[in-house]
VMD Tcl script that draws the C-alpha trace (Angstrom):
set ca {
  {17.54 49.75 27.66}
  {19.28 47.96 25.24}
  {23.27 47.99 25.18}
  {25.50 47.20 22.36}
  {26.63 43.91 23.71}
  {23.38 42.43 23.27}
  {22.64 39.37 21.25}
  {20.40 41.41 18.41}
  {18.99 38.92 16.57}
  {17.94 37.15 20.02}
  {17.07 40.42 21.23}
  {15.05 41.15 18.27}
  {13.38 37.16 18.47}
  {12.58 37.94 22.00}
  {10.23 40.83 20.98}
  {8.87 39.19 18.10}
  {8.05 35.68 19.86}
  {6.51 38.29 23.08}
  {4.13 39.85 20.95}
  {2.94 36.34 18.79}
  {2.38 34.60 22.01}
  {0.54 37.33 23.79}
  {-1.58 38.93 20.96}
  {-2.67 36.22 18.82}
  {-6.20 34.56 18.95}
  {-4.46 31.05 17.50}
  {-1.04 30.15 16.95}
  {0.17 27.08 14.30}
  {3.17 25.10 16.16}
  {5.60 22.70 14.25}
  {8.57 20.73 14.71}
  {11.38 18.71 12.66}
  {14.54 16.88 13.73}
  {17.54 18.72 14.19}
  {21.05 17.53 14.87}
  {23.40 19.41 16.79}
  {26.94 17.80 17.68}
  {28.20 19.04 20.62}
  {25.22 19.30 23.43}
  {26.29 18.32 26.65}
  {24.60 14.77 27.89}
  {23.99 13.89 24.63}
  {25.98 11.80 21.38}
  {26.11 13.79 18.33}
  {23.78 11.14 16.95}
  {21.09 12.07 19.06}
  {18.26 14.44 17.73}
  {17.19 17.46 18.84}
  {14.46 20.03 17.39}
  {13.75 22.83 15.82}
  {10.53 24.31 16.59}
  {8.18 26.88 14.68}
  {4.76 29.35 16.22}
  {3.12 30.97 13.30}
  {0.56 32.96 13.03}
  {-0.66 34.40 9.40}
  {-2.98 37.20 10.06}
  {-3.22 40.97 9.72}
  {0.96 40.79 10.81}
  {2.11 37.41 10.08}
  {5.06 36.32 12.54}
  {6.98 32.82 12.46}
  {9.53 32.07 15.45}
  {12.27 29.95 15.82}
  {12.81 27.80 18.96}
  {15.69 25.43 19.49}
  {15.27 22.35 21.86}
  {17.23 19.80 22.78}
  {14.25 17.65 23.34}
  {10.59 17.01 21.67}
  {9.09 16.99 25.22}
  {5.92 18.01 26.49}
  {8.27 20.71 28.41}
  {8.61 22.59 25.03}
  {5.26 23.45 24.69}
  {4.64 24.37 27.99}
  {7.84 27.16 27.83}
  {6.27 28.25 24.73}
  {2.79 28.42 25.32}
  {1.00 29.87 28.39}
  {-2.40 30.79 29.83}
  {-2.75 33.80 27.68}
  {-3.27 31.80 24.37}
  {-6.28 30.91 23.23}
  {-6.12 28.11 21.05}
  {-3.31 26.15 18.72}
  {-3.49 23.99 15.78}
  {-0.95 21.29 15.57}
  {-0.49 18.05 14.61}
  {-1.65 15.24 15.95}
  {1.36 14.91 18.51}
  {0.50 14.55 21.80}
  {3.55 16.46 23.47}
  {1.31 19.38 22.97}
  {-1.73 18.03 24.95}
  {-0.13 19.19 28.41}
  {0.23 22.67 27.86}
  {-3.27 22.98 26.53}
  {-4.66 21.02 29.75}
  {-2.41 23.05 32.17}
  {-3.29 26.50 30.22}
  {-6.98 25.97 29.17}
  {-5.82 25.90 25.54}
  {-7.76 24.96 22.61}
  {-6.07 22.38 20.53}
  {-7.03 22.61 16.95}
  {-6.27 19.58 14.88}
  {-5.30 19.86 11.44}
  {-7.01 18.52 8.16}
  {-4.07 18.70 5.74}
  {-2.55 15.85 7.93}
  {-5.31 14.01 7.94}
  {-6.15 14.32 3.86}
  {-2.54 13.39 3.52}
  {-3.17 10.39 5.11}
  {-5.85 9.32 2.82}
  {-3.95 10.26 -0.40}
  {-0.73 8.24 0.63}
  {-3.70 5.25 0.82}
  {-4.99 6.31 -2.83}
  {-1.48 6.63 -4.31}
  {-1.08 2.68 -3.28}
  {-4.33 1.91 -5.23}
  {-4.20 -0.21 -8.24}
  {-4.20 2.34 -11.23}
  {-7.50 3.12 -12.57}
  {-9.06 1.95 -9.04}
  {-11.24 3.82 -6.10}
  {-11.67 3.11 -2.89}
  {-12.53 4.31 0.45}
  {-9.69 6.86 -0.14}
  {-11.41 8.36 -2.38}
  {-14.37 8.75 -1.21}
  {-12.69 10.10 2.40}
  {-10.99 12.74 0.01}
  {-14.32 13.88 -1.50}
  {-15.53 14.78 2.34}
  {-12.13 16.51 2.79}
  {-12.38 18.47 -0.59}
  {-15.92 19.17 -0.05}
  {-14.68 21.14 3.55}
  {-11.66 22.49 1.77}
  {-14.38 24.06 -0.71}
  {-16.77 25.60 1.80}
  {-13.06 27.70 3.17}
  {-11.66 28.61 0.02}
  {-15.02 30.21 -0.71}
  {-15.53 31.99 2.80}
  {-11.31 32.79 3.19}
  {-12.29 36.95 3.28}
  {-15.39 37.12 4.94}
  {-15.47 38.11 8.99}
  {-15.45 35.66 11.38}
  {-18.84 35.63 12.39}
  {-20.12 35.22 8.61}
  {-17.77 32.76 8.60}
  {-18.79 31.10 11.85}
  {-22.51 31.07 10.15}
  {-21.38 28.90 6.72}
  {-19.37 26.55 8.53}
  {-22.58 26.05 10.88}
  {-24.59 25.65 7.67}
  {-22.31 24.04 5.07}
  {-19.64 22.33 6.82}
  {-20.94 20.84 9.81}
  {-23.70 18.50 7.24}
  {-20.40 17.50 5.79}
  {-18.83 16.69 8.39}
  {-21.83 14.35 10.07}
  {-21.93 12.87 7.10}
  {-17.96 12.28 6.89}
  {-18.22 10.45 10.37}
  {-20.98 8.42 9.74}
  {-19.00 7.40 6.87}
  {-16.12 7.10 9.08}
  {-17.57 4.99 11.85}
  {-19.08 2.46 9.40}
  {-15.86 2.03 7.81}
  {-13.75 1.22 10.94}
  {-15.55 -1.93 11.14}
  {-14.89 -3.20 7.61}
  {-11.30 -1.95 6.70}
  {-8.27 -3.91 8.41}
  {-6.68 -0.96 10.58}
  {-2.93 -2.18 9.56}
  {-4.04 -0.98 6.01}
  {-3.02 1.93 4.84}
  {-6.67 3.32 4.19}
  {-7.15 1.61 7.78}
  {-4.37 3.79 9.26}
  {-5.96 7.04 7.88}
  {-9.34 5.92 9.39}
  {-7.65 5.63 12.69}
  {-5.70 8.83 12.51}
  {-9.20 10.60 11.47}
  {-11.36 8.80 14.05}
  {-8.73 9.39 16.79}
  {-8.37 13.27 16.01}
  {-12.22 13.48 15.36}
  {-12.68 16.13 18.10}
  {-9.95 18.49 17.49}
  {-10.42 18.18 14.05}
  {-14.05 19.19 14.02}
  {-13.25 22.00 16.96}
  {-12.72 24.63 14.30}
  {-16.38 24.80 13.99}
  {-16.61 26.48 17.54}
  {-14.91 30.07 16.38}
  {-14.63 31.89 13.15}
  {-11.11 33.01 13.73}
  {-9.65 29.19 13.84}
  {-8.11 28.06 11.08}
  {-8.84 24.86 9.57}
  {-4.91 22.98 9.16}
  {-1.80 23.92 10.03}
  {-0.21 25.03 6.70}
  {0.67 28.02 7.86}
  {3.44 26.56 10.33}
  {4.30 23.65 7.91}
  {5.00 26.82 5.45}
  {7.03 28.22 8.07}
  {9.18 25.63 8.64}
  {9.29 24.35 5.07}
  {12.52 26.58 4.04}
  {14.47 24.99 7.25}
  {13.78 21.46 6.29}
  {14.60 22.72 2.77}
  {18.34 24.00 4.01}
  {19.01 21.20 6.53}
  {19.55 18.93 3.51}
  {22.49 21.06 2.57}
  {24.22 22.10 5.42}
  {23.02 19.02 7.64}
  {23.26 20.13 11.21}
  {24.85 22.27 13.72}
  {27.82 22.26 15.27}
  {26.61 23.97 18.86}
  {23.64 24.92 20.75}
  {24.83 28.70 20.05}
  {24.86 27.61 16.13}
  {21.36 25.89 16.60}
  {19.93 29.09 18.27}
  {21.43 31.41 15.77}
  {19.65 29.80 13.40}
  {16.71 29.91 14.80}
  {16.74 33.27 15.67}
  {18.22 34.38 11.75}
  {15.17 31.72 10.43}
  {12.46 33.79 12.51}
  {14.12 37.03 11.37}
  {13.71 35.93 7.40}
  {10.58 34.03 7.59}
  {8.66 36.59 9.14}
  {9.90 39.49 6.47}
  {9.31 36.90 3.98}
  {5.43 36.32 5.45}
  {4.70 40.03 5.63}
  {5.99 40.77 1.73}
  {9.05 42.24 2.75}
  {11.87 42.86 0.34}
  {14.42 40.44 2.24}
  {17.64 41.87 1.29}
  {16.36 45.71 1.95}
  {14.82 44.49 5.00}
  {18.08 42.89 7.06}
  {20.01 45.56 5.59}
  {17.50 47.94 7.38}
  {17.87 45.84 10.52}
  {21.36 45.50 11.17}
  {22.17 48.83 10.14}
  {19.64 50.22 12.60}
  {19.47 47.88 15.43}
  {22.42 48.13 17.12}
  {21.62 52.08 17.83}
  {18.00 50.91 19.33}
  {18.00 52.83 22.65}
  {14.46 52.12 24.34}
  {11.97 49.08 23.34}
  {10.29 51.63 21.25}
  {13.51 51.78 18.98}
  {13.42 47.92 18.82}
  {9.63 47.53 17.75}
  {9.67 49.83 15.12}
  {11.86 47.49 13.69}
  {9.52 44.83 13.58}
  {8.36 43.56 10.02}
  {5.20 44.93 10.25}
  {6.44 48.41 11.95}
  {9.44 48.70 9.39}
  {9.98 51.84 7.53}
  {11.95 50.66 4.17}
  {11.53 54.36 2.18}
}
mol new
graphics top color blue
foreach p $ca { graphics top sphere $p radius 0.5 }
foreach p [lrange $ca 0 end-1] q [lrange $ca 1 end] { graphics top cylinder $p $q radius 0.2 }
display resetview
C-alpha cells in the first residue's frame, strides 16, 4: 500500500511503464543524448540518455527512462518476453533484447525516407535523381496507410497484402539494381545502404495488421524533450535526470490522450498522495482520470 513518503511521480511512472510493457501488442522505443554532471565513474562531459516506449493506441502512454549508458543492457531492462514486437530505429543496441525475448523488431520508414530526402535536398536545383524516384516508392506506401489508418487490422492486413507488398517488390528490385551503380559514400548511396541493410525489418510490418509502419509515434514522444534540452541543457544529478523523466512521462502521456494538462497535474498531485491501494493509483492514470 502506498505511504506518503513515496516518490509519486516514480510511483505513478512505475504503474504507467507496468501496464505499456505488459499490455501492448507493439511498443515505439527512442533515445537522445543527455548530459548529466555529476554521475559517479563518469566526467560531466560524458553522455548519457534519455529514453522513450510509446505506444499510440486506444490509451496512448509515453515513458521516460534515464540511463547512464546507450547499451544493449537498456533494452533488455525495458523490454521482456511478454512484448510482442517494437519498432525502432535502425540501432542495433536493440537487437539483443529482441533475440533473447523472441521480439519482433519493426524497422521504421520515416528514417529511411529521411534518408533519401537529405540526398534530394543536395541535388542541383531543378534536378531528379534516384532520390526521387526512392521517394515515389516511399510515398506510394505512405499512401496505401493513410488510406487504410481506421480500418481493423485484418482489413488492413488484406490491403497491405494487395497494395503494398507490389510496391514494395518493386521498390527492391529498384533497390538492388541501384546498389551496383551508385557510389555507396554518396549520399543517395548511403540511403541505399541504410534501406538495403534494414530491408527485412522494414518490410516485417506486412506480417500483422496491428504493426505500425515508422516510429513517429516515439520520435513525437520525445520531440518536446529534445525541444527543452536546448534551454535548460542538462542535469545536474541522476535524481534530476530521473525526475525528469518521470515529470516528461507524466505530461506526455496526458498530452497523448487529449488531456487538459494543467487540470490534469492539478488532479494528480492533489489526489495522489491520499492513494491508499493500487486501485487508488490507477484510477489516476490518463486514461482512468476523472477531471469533472
Amino acid at each position: 500500500m502506498p505511504n506518503k513518503k513515496y516518490n509519486w511521480p516514480q510511483l505513478f511512472a512505475d504503474y504507467e511503464q507496468s501496464g505499456l510493457s505488459q499490455t501492448e501488442f507493439c511498443l515505439h522505443l527512442d533515445e537522445t543524448p543527455l548530459q548529466v554532471l555529476d554521475e559517479p565513474g563518469k566526467t560531466a562531459q560524458s553522455k548519457s540518455y534519455m529514453w522513450v516506449m510509446a505506444h499510440d493506441g486506444e490509451q496512448p502512454a509515453c515513458i521516460f527512462h534515464y540511463a547512464d549508458s546507450r547499451g544493449q543492457q537498456i533494452p533488455l531492462n525495458l523490454l521482456s518476453a511478454e512484448n510482442t514486437a517494437i519498432m525502432v530505429d535502425g540501432y542495433e543496441g536493440y537487437q539483443k533484447a529482441c533475440d533473447d525475448y523472441g521480439i519482433t523488431r519493426l524497422g521504421c520508414w520515416a528514417h529511411a525516407r529521411r534518408k533519401f530526402k537529405e540526398a534530394q535536398d543536395l541535388q542541383k536545383k531543378g534536378k531528379t535523381g534516384k532520390a526521387d524516384q526512392a521517394l515515389a516508392f516511399i510515398r506510394r506506401l505512405y499512401a496505401i496507410e493513410k488510406r487504410i489508418k481506421d480500418e481493423p487490422p485484418d482489413k488492413r492486413f488484406a490491403i497491405r497484402d494487395k497494395e503494398a507488398a507490389p510496391v514494395l517488390k518493386k521498390l527492391k528490385d529498384w533497390m538492388e539494381k541501384s546498389l551496383h551503380t551508385v557510389p555507396p559514400k554518396t549520399a543517395v548511396g548511403k540511403a541505399l545502404v541504410y534501406l538495403n541493410n534494414q530491408w527485412g525489418r522494414l518490410v516485417a510490418y506486412l506480417e500483422d495488421g496491428r504493426y505500425p509502419m515508422d516510429n513517429n509515434a516515439a520520435e513525437r514522444a520525445i520531440r518536446p524533450f529534445t525541444i527543452g534540452r536546448k534551454n535548460w541543457l542538462l542535469s545536474k544529478s541522476q535524481a534530476g535526470a530521473k525526475a525528469s523523466a518521470n515529470l516528461y512521462s507524466l505530461i506526455e502521456t496526458a498530452k497523448a490522450n487529449k488531456l487538459n494538462l494543467y487540470n490534469y497535474l492539478t488532479h494528480v498531485f492533489k489526489e495522489l498522495p491520499n492513494a491508499q491501494s493500487i486501485e487508488d493509483v490507477e484510477a489516476l492514470l490518463p486514461w482512468n482520470a476523472n477531471l469533472v
